[in-house]
C-alpha positions in Angstrom: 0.0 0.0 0.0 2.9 2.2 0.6 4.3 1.9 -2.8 1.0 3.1 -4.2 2.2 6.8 -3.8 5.3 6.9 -4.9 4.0 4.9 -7.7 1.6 8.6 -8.4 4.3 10.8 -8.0 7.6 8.6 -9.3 9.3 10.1 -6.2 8.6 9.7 -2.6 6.7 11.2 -1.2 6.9 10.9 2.6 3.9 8.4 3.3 6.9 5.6 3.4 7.2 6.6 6.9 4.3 4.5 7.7 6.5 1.4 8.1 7.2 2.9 11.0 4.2 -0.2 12.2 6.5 -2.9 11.9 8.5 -1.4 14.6 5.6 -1.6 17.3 7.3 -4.5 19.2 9.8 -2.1 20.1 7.3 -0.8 22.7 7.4 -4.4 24.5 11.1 -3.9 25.6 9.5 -2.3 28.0 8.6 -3.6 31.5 5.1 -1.7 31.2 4.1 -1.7 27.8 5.3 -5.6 28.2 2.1 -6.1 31.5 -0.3 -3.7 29.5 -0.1 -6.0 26.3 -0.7 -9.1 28.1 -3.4 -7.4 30.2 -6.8 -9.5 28.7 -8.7 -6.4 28.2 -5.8 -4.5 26.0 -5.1 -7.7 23.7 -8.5 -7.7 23.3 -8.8 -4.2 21.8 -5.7 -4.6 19.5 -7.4 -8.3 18.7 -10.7 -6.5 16.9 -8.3 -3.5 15.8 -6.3 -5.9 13.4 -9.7 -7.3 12.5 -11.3 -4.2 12.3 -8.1 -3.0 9.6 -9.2 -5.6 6.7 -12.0 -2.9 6.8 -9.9 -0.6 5.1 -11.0 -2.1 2.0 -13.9 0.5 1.8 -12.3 3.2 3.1 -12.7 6.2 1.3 -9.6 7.3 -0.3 -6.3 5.6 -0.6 -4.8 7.5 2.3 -7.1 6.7 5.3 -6.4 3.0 3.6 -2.9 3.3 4.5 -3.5 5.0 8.1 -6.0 2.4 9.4 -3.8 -0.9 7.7 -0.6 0.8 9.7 -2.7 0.4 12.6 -3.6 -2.7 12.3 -0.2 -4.1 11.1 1.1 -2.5 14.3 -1.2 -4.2 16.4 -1.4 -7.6 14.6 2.9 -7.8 15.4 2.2 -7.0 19.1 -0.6 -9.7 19.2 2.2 -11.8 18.0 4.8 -11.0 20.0 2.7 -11.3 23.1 1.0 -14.6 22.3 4.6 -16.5 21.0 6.1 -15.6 24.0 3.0 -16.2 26.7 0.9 -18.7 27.4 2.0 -22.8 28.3 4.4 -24.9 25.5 1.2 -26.4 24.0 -0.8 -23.2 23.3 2.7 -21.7 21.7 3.6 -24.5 19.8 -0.2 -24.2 18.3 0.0 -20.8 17.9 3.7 -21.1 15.5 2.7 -23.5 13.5 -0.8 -22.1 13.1 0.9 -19.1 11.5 2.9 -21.7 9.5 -0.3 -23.3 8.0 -1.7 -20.3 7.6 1.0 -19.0 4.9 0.2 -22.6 3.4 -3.5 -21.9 3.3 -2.9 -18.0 2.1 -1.2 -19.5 -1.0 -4.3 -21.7 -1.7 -6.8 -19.3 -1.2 -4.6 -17.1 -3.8 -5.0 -20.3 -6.2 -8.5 -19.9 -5.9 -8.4 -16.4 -6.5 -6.2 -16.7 -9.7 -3.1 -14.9 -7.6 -4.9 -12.7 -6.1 -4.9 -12.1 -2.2 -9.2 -12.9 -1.8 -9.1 -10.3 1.2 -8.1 -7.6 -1.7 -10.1 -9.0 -4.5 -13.9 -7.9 -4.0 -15.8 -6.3 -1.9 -17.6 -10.0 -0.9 -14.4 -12.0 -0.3 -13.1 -9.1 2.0 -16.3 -8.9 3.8 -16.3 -12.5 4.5 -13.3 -13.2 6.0 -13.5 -10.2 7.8 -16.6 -12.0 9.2 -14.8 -14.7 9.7 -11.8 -12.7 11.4 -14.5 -10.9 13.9 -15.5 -14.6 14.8 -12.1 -16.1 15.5 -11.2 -12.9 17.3 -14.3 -13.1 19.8 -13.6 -16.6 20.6 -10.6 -16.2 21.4 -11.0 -13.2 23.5 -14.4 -15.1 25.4 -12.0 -18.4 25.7 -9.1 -16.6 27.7 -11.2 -15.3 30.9 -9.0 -16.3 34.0 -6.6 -18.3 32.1 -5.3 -14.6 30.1 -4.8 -13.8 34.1 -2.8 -17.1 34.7 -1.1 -16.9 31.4 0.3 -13.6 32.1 2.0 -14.1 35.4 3.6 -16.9 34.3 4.6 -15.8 31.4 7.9 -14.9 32.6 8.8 -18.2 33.9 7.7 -19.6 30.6 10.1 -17.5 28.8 12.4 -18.4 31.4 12.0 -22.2 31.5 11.9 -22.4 27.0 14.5 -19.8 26.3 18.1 -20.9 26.1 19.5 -18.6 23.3 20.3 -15.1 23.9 21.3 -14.0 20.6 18.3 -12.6 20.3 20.0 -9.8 17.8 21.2 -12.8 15.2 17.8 -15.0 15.8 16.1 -11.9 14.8 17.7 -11.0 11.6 17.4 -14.3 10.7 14.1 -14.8 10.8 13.5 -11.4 9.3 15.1 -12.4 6.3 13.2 -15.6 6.5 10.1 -13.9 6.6 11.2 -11.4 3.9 12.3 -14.6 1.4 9.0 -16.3 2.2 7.1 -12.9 0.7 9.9 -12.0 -1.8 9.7 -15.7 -3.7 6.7 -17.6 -2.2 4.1 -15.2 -1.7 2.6 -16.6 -4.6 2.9 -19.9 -6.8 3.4 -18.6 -9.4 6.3 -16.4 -8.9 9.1 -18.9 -9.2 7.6 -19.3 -13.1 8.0 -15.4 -13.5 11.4 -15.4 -12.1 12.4 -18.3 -14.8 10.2 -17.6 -17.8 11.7 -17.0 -21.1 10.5 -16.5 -24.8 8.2 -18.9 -26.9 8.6 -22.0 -27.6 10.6 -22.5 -24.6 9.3 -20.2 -22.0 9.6 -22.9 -19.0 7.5 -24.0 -16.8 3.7 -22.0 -17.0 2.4 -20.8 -13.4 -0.5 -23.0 -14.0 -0.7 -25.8 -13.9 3.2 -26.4 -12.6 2.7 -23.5 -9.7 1.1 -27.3 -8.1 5.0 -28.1 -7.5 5.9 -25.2 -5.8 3.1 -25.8 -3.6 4.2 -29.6 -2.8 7.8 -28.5 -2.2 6.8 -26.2 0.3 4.6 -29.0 2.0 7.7 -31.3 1.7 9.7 -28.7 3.2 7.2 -28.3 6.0 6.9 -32.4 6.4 11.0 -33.2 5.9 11.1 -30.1 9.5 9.5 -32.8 11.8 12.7 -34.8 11.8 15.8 -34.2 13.6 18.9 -33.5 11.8 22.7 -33.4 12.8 25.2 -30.7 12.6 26.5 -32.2 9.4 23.0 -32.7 7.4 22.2 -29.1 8.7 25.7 -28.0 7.3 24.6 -29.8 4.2 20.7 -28.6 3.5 21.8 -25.1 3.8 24.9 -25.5 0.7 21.6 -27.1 -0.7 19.6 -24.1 -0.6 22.4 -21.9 -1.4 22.9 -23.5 -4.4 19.8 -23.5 -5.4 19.6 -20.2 -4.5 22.2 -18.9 -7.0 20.3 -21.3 -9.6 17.4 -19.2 -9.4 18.9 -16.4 -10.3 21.9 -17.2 -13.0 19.8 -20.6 -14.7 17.0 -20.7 -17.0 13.6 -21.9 -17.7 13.3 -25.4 -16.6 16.5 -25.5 -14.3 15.8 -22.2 -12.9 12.6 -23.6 -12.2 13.9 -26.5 -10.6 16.7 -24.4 -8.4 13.6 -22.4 -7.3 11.4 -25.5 -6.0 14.4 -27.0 -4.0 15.2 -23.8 -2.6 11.5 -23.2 -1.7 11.8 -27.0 0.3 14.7 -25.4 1.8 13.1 -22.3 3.2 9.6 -24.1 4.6 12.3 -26.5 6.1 14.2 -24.5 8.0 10.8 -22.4 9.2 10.1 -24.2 12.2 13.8 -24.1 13.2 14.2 -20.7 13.0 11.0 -20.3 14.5 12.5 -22.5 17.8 15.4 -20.1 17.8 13.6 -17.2 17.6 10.6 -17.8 20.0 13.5 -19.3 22.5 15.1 -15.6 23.1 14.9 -14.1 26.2 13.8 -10.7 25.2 10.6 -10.7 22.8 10.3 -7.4 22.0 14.0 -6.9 21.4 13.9 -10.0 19.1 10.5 -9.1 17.2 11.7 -5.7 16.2 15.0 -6.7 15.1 13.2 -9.3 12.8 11.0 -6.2 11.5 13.7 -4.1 11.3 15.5 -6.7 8.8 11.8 -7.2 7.0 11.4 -3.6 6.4 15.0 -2.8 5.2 15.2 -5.7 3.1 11.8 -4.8 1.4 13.2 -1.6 0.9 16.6 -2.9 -0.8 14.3 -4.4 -3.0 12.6 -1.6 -4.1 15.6 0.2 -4.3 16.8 -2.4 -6.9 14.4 -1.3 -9.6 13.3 1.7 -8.6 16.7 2.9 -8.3 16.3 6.0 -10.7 13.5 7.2 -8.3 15.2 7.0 -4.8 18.5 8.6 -3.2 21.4 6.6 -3.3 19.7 4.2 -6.0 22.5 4.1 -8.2 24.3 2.0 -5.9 22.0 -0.5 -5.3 20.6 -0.7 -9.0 19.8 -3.9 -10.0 21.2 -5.8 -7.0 19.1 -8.8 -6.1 21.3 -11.0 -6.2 23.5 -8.8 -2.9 19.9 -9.1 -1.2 19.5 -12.7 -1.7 23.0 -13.7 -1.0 22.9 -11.4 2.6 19.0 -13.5 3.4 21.0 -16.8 3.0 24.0 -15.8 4.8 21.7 -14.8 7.5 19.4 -18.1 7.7 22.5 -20.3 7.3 24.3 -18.5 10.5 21.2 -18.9 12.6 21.1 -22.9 11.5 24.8 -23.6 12.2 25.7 -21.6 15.7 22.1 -21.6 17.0 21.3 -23.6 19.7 20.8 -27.8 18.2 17.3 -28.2 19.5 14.5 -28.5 16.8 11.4 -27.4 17.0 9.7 -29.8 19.7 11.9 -30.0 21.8 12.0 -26.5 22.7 8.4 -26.6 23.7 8.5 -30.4 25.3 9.8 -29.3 28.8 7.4 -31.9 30.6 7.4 -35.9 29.6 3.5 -36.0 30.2 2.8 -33.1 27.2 4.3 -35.6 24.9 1.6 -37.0 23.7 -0.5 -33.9 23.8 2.4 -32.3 21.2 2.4 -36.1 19.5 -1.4 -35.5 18.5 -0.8 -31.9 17.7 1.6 -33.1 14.9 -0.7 -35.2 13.3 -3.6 -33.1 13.1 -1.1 -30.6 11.7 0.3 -32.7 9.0 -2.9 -33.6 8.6 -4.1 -29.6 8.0 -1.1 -29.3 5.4 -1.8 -31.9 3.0 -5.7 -30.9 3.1 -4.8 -27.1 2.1 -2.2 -29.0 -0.6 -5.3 -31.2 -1.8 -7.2 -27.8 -2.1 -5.0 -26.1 -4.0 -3.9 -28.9 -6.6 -7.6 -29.0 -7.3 -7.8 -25.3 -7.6 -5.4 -25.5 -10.2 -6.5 -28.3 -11.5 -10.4 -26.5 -12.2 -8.6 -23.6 -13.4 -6.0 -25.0 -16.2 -9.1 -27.4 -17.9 -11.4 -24.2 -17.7 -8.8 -21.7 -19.5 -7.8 -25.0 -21.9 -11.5 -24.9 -23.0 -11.2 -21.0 -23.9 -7.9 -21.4 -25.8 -8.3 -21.9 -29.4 -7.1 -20.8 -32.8 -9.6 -17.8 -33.1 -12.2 -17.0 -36.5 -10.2 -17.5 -39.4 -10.0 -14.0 -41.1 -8.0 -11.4 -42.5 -8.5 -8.6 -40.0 -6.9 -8.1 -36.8 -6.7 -5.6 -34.1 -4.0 -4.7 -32.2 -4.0 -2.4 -28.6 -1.1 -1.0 -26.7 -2.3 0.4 -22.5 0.2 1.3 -20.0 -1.6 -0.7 -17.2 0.3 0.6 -13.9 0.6 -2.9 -12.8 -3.2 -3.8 -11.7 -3.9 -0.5 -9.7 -6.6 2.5 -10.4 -6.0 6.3 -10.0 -7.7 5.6 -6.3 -5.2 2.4 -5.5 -7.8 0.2 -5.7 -7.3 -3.5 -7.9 -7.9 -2.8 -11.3 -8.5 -6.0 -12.7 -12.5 -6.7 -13.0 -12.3 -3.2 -14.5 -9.2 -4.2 -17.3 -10.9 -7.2 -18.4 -14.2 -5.8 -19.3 -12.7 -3.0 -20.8 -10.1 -5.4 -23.0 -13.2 -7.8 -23.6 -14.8 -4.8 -25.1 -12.7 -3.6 -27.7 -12.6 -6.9 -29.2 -8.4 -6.6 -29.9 -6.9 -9.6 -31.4 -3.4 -8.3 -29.4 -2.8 -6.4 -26.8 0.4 -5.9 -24.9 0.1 -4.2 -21.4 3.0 -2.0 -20.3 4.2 -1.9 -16.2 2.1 -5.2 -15.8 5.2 -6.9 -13.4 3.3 -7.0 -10.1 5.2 -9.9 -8.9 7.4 -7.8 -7.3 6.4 -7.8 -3.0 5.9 -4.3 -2.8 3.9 -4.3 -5.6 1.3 -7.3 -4.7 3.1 -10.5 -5.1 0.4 -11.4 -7.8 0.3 -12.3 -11.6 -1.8 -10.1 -13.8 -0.6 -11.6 -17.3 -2.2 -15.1 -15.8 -4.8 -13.2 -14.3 -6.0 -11.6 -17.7 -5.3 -14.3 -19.9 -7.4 -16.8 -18.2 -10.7 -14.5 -18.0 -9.9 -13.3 -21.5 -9.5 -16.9 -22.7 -6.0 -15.4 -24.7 -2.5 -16.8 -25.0 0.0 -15.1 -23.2 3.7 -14.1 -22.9 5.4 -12.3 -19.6 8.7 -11.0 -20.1 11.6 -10.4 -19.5 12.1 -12.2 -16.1 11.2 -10.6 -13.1 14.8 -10.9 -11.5 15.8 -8.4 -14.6 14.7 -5.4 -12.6 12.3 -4.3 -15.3 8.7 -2.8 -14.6 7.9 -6.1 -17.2 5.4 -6.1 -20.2 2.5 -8.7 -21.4 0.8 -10.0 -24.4 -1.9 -11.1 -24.9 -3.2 -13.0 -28.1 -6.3 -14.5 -29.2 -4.3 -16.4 -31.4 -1.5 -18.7 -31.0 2.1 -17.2 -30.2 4.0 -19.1 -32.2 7.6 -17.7 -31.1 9.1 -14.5 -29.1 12.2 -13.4 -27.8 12.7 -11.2 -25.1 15.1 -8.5 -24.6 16.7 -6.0 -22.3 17.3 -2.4 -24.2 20.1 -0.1 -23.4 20.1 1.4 -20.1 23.2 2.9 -19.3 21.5 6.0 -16.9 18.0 4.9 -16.0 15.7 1.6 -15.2 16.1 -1.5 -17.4 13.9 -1.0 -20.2 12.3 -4.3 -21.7 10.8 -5.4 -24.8 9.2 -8.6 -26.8 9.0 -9.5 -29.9 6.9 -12.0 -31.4 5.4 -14.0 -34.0 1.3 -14.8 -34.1 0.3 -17.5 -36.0 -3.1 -15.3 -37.7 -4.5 -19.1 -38.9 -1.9 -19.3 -41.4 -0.5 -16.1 -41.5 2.1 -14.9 -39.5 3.0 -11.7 -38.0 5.5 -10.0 -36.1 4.8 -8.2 -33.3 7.5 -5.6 -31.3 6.5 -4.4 -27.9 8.8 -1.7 -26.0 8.7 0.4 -23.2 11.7 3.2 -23.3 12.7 5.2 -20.3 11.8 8.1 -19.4 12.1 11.6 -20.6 15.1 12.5 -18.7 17.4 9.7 -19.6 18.2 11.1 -23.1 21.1 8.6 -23.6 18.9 5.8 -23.1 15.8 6.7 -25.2 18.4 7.2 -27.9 20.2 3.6 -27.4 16.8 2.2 -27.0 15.5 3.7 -30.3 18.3 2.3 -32.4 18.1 -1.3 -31.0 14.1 -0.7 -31.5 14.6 0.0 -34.9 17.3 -3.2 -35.7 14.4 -5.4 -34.1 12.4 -4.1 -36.4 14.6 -3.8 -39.3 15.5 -7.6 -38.8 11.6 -8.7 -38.4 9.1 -10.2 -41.2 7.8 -7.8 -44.1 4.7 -8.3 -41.5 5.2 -6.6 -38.2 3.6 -4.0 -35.5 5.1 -2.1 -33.4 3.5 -0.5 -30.0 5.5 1.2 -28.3 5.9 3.5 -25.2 8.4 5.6 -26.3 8.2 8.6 -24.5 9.0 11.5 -27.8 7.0 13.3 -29.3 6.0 12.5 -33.1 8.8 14.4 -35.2 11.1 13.3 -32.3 15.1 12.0 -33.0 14.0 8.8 -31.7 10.5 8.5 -33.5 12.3 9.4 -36.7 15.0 6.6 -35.6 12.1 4.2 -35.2 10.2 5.3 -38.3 13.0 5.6 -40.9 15.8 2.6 -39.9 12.7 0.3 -38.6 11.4 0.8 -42.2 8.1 1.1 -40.2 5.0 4.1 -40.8 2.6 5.8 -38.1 -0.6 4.4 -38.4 -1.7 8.1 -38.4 1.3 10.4 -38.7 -1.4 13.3 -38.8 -2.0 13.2 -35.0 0.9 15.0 -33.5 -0.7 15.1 -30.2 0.9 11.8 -28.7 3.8 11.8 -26.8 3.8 8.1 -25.1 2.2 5.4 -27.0 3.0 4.5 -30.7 1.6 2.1 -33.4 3.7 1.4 -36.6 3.6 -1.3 -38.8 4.7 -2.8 -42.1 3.7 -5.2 -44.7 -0.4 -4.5 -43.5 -2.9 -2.5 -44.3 -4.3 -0.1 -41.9 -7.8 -0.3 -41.4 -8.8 1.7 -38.3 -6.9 3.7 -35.3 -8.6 4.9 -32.0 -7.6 6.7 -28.5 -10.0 5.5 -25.3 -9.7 7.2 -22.5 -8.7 5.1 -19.0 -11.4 7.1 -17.1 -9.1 6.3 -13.8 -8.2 2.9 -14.7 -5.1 3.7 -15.3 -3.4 7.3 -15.7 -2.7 6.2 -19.6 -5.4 6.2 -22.6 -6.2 2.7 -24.5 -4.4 3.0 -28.5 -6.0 0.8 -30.7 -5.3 -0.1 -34.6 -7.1 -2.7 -37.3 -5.1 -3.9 -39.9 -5.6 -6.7 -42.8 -3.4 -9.0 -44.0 -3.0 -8.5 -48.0 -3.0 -11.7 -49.9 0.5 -10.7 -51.5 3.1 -8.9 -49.5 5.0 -8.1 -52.2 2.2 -6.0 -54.5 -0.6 -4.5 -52.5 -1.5 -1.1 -52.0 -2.1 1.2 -48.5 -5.3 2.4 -47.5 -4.4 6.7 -47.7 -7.2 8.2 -47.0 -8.7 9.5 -43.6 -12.4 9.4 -43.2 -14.0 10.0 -39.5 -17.9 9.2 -40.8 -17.9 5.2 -40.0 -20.9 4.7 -42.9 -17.7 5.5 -45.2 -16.4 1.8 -44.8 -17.7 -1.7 -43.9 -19.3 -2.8 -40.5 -17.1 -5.2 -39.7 -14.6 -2.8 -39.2 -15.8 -0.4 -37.2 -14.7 -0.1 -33.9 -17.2 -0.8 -30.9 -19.7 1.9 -30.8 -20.2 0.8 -27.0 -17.4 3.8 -26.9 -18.6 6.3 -28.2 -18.5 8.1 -31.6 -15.6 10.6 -33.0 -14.7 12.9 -30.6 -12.1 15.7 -31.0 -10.3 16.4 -27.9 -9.5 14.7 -24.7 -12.8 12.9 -22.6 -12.9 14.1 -19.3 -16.1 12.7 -18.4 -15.2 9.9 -16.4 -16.5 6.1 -18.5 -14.2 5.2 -21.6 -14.5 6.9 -24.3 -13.1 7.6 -27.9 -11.9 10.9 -27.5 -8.4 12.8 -29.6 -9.8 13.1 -32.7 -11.0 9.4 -33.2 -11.8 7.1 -34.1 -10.5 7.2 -37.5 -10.7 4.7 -40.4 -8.7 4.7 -43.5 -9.7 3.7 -47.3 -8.0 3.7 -50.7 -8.1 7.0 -52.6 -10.7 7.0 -55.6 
């Protein structure tokens, strides 16, 4: 939610003081604030205020969103601190691997929700589990009566009597970083497929339906923790998930893939042993806000690695992932070989009688895990046959439409999802292709979710995500009705500013093929770069079919060195060079003939207009003539190219009125001069 700002201005703005709520706990180190939080009545209160947060969903405006969330993150991390370290070894031992199984069951519900966190999605979703949040939060609060009372006098002993490692500085970072690496790579199945995609044919593995195997390797990690291991096999599962590690980042596709399951066994492995350490320190609050301290900082690092052009001191952390990721593994690794040797149990078994309490605990957890992991395979499961049913290899026909949006990763003018809205507006200019600019919301600061899947299952189109999100580029999709036969995707020239990306592709138009080449230069300031950019643009180009379209955010205006660059070594024309009111996004093409071009406004989906162009596919390349004449009267050419009149008719100008709209002097249609 923090990001949403910055995201408006491209700078920050101040609002990223708000993480300021992770470092709550800070208030427990001391002695008073410690009694208050476990006094029944207080827990209580900030109970129902973490509840009460999820609310936020219909606040107003995007900044009381942020103010009440910051409240309840604040109060959900002292509700944690207080109940890990209170209470007997039973109830804590619960209460850790209950938030365990819950990160399980938050990935399935996300499944469910085609990547999408459910308590973000709609308006019914969030008010059902906050329903269901009000619920747990009373019973919990009705059940602790006396026992809070109990529980909080001797919760000092208990510490006491479980807590043998006072590191509580190292145990901290640690499992800081292990919470940041959980968010960073497994907040979502289907990130380790972003992370190793690549062009068609061989993009690797899809996010549905092999996200399934990043779910079971995090169950496996989870099951292979319940057994005790040596100094030696400890030694050796950590090189294990340091190598795969580095695979994830250096490797490709398939193996990249692979490096990224093992690695994901690694880090649910490990969980409950860092866990042991961590809840075993003597001083809670000290321990939970160093963990915080190391979340919020390495959240931050990782902004700071794409960002970089937008944030002081970026430069010198510009594209630095792997620095971030090498520091979280050096940090779990030192926590697994010189903290203390006990596992998980063990710390919580102080008494020979509570065995077979904690025996029967274990199996209705394991029990819990694989039930979420049966729920979630069948989730993707449903899903892949339903979006295999709306695959296909479209209307055979001559025409085709192609549309270019700046998307702003999933999020409105108001920071609210964007999805529901994208998809009916997509649906309804009935474009054959459509690539979506700033549509990499994998990233954890951005969402941790998968738009390109997102969209190309309710759309029923064949997609293509690129480059990789470990590239450090704000990423672009496509989206095709029909099938993508190849693409290759590329970093342009970057010297000063962000890593821009582009695609290029080939559709198979049943039969006929055509080249595609989507771009996003950098921004106005980096003059170097929009140069560099423009000329490898223009090679892509040059070294495409005699059938290709470009759309393009190129940030020049028409006239421009770089449009020219595009327009004259591409050997590509504007699809209207008459409108010299554009300064962003660009359609050229070769090889077709143009048929139609329209402007929609975003009316606050996005802060970027919809372009749109028709073409047809001439039966001969080699001999066919341009349509070069501009009408705006639709009766002027055939139906069944008009645009969708569901926006609108010509309009010169931009549409202010808030629904989408053509507006800029479209649409426009184009026939052969009599």
């Amino acid at each position: 939610m923090i990001y949403y700002f910055p995201l408006q201005t491209l700078a920050l703005t101040g609002l990223e003081v708000f993480a300021v709520a992770f470092f709550s706990p800070i208030l427990l180190t001391i002695g008073p604030f410690w009694r208050l939080a476990n006094n029944e009545y207080v827990l209580a209160f900030l109970r129902l205020t973490v509840v009460g947060s999820l609310a936020s969903y219909h606040a107003p405006n995007a900044s009381i969103r942020l103010l009440i969330l910051a409240a309840g993150v604040s109060s959900s991390l002292l509700v944690q601190t207080v109940t890990w370290w209170s209470g007997n070894s039973l109830q804590r031992f619960i209460r850790i691997w209950g938030f365990m199984l819950g990160k399980i069951m938050l990935l399935v519900l996300r499944i469910w929700y085609t990547s999408l966190n459910p308590v973000w999605s709609s308006q019914v979703a969030n008010t059902l589990i906050l329903t269901i949040g009000f619920v747990a939060a009373m019973e919990r609060i009705l059940s602790g009566g006396d026992k809070r009372k109990q529980e909080t006098n001797k919760t000092g002993n208990v510490v006491r009597e479980t807590a043998s490692h006072p590191h509580w500085f190292l145990s901290g970072i640690a499992f800081g970083s292990l919470m940041f690496l959980t968010l960073w790579i497994f907040g979502e199945v289907s990130l380790i497929s972003r992370w190793a995609v690549s062009g068609h044919p061989h993009t690797g593995p899809d996010p549905n339906p092999y996200g399934g195997t990043v779910l079971l390797g995090l169950a496996h990690g989870l099951m292979l923790s319940f057994w005790s291991w040596s100094s030696v096999i400890s030694f050796a599962l950590f090189l294990i998930g340091l190598a795969s590690s580095a695979g994830l980042l250096y490797l490709h596709t398939w193996s990249a893939a692979v490096a990224g399951n093992i690695l994901g066994l690694f880090t649910m492995c490990v969980w409950p042993q860092l866990a042991g350490h961590f809840v075993s320190c003597l001083h809670p609050g000290k321990a939970m806000s160093t963990a915080m301290f190391a979340y919020v900082l390495e959240l931050f690092f990782c902004v700071w690695c794409t960002a970089y052009k937008f944030v002081p001191g970026g430069v010198y952390l510009r594209e630095s992932s792997h620095l971030l990721l090498g520091f979280i593994m050096l940090c779990i690794g030192v926590d697994i070989l010189i903290g203390p040797k006990k596992d998980f149990s063990s710390v919580f078994e102080v008494k020979s009688n509570q065995k077979p309490l904690f025996k029967r605990s274990k199996n209705y957890i394991k029990l819990l895990l694989w039930l979420f992991v049966g729920v979630g395979l069948l989730g993707l499961g449903l899903r892949y046959r339903t979006y295999q049913k709306k695959l296909g290899q479209g209307v055979p026909k001559r025409d085709f439409s192609a549309l270019i949006w700046p998307f702003r990763f999933g999020y409105d003018n108001e920071g609210w999802s964007n999805l529901e809205g994208s998809a009916n507006l997509l649906n309804q200019t009935e474009a054959d292709f459509i690539t979506i600019i700033e549509s990499d919301a994998s990233k954890p600061f951005i969402g941790n979710h998968d738009p390109t899947m997102w969209l190309g299952e309710r759309l029923g189109f064949y997609t293509d995500f690129g480059p990789s999100t470990r590239d450090h580029t704000w990423g672009i999709m496509a989206l095709s009705r029909y099938p993508i036969v190849k693409s290759t995707h590329h970093l342009l020239p970057s010297p000063e500013g962000e890593i821009a990306p582009a695609i290029s592709l080939t559709v198979n138009f049943t039969g006929k093929l055509v080249d595609f080449v989507v771009a996003h230069f950098g921004n106005e300031e980096e003059d170097l770069d929009r140069k560099l950019q423009a000329i490898a643009v223009s090679n892509l180009l040059k070294t495409s079919s005699k059938q290709v379209v470009f759309l393009g955010y190129i940030t020049s205006a028409p006239g421009s060195r770089d449009y020219t660059e595009l327009i004259t070594n591409g050997n590509v024309q504007d699809i209207d060079s008459t409108d010299r009111d554009r300064w962003c996004s660009y359609i050229m093409y070769r090889g077709l003939i143009r048929l139609g071009y329209a402007r929609i406004s975003h009316a606050g989906l996005s802060d970027s207009e919809v372009q749109m162009a028709k073409f047809r596919i001439p039966d001969h390349v080699d001999s066919y003539v341009d349509n070069d004449r501009i009408v705006t009267d639709p009766s002027q050419v055939p139906k069944d190219i008009h645009f969708n009149p569901r926006f609108g008719s010509y309009k010169d100008g931009h549409n202010y009125v808030p629904i989408h709209h053509f507006h800029m002097s479209t649409p426009k249609y184009f026939k052969r001069m009599n």
